[in-house]
Each structure stands twice: as structure tokens, then as C-alpha cells.
C-alpha positions as CSV (number, residue, x, y, z in Angstrom):
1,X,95.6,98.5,99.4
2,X,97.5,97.3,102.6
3,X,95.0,93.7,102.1
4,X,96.6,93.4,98.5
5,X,100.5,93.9,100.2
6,X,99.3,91.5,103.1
7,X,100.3,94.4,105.7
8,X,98.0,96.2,108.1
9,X,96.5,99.6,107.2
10,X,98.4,101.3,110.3
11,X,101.9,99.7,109.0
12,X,100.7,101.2,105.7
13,X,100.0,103.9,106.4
14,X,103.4,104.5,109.3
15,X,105.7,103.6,106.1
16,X,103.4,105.6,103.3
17,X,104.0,108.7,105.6
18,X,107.7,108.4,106.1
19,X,108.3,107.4,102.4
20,X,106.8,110.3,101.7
21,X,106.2,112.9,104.1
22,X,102.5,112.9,103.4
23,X,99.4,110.3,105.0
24,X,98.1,107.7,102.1
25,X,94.8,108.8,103.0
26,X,95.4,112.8,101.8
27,X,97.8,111.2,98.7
28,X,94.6,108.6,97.5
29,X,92.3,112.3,98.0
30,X,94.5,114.2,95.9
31,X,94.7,111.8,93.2
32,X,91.2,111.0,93.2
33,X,90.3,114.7,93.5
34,X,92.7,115.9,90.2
35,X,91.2,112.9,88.8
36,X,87.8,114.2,89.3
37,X,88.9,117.9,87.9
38,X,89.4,116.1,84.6
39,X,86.4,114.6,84.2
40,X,84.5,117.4,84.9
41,X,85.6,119.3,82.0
42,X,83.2,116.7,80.4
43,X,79.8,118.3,80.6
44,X,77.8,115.6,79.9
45,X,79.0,113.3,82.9
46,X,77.3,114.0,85.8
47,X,78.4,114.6,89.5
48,X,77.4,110.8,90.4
49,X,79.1,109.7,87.9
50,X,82.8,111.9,88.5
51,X,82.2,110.6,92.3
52,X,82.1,106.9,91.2
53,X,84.6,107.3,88.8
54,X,87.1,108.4,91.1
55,X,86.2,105.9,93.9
56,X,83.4,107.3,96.1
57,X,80.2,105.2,96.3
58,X,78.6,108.1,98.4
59,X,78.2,111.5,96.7
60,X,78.1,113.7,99.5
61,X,81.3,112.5,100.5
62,X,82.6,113.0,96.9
63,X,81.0,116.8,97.4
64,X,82.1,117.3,100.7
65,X,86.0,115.7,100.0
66,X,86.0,117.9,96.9
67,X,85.0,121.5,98.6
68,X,87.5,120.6,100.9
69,X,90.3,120.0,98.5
70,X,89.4,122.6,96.1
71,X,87.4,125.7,98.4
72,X,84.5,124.9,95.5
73,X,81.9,122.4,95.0
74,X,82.3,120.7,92.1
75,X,79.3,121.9,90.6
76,X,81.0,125.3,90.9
77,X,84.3,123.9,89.7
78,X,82.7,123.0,86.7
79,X,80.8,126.4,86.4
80,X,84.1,128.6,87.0
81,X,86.3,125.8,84.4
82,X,83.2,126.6,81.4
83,X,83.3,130.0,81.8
84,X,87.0,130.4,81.3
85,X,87.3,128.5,78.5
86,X,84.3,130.5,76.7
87,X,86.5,133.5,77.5
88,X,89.4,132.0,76.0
């Protein structure tokens, strides 16, 4: 991002956070992981594929990233989301 505005990544990241209170690191994260939420509803995508949907080349680090943000895996997410709509 800070390549494409012709700005370093500290300066972007310095205004980002007093725009708007919050790094652009955790923001991109966030977005990526909601993102990621959505697609999992779809069954027949698979992790991989959620992960490189949403921007991670690696996985793990998808996994890892999303436990973080969510307290679940994403496998689990996806477990916990299917059983609650069968309920419904």
C-alpha cells in the first residue's frame, strides 16, 4: 500500500494510526479476517483457498492470524457456523 501512495510504510502506518486510532496492520487483519468468516460459510471452499482469498500465501499464518482474531480456528469456525444454521 504505502509503495502505491509513494510513502514509506512507517509514515503509513504513523498517519493510518492517528487517522484512525488503530495500526493498518490490525485494520488490513480485521478486514481480511471478516472477509474470511464469509467465505467459510461456503462449505465447499477449502481452508487454502479462504487463506488465499483473503491475502495469505501461507496457511498457517492464515490459521494462526484467524485463532487469534476469532478464539477459534477456522475449521472450528466453520463447524460452530454449520451447526447453528442446522438448528435454525
Amino acid at each position: 500500500m504505502a509503495d502505491k501512495l509513494h510513502i514509506t510504510p512507517g509514515y503509513l502506518s504513523s498517519y493510518f494510526k492517528e487517522k484512525t486510532g488503530t495500526n493498518f496492520s490490525d485494520y488490513l487483519n480485521e478486514l481480511r479476517i471478516g472477509r474470511a468468516k464469509e467465505l467459510l460459510l461456503n462449505p465447499e471452499l477449502r481452508i487454502q483457498d479462504v487463506a488465499a482469498a483473503v491475502g495469505y500465501q501461507n496457511v498457517n499464518s492464515f490459521i494462526r492470524m484467524f485463532k487469534r482474531s476469532s478464539g477459534v480456528t477456522p475449521g472450528e469456525y466453520r463447524k460452530r457456523i454449520a451447526g447453528s444454521t442446522k438448528a435454525m
